[in-house]
N, C-alpha and C positions, 0 to 999 in steps of 0.2 A: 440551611446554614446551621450547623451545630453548633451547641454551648458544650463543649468537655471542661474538665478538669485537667488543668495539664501542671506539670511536675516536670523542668525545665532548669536547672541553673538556680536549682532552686531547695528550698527543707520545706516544703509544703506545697498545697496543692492550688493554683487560681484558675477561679474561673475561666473561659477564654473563649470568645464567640471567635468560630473559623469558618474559612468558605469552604474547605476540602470536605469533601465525602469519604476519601480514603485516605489511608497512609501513605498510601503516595505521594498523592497531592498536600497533603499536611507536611510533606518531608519539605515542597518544593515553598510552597506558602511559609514557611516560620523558619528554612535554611536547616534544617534535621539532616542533613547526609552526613553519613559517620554515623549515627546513633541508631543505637536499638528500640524497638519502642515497644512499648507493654502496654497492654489495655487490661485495666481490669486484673491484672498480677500475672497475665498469660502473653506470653513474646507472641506479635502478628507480624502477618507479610504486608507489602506493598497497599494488595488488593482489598484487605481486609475495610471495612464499612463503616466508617464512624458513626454514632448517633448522639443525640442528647444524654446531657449525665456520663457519661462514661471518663474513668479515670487513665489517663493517659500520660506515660511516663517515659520521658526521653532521655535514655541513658548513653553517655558519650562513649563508645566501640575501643578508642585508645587510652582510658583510663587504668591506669595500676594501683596495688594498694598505697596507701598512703598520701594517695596524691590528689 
């Protein structure tokens, strides 16, 4: 069970104890479909692994500027 930092609906970064080991499953766990997600400042797939610590930012896919 990982502790990330997640970056959500959000200007800062919370802690956040999750049960997903991956992006996947963190998409399906916290409702993330639509969003990009970045770990650590690098865009990851699905598969990609979460651990402890890691910065984890879900960015909304239908966003334009200003909005």
């Amino acid at each position: 069970m990982p502790k990330i930092n997640l970056l959500h609906n959000s200007s800062s970064f919370a802690e956040t104890d999750v049960q997903s080991t991956t992006i996947g499953a963190l998409k399906n766990e916290l409702d993330l479909h639509g969003c990009t997600i970045n770990v650590n400042r690098t865009v990851v797939t699905d598969d990609f692994q979460l651990e402890d610590g890691q910065n984890v930012a879900a960015v909304s896919s239908n966003k334009t500027g200003g909005e």
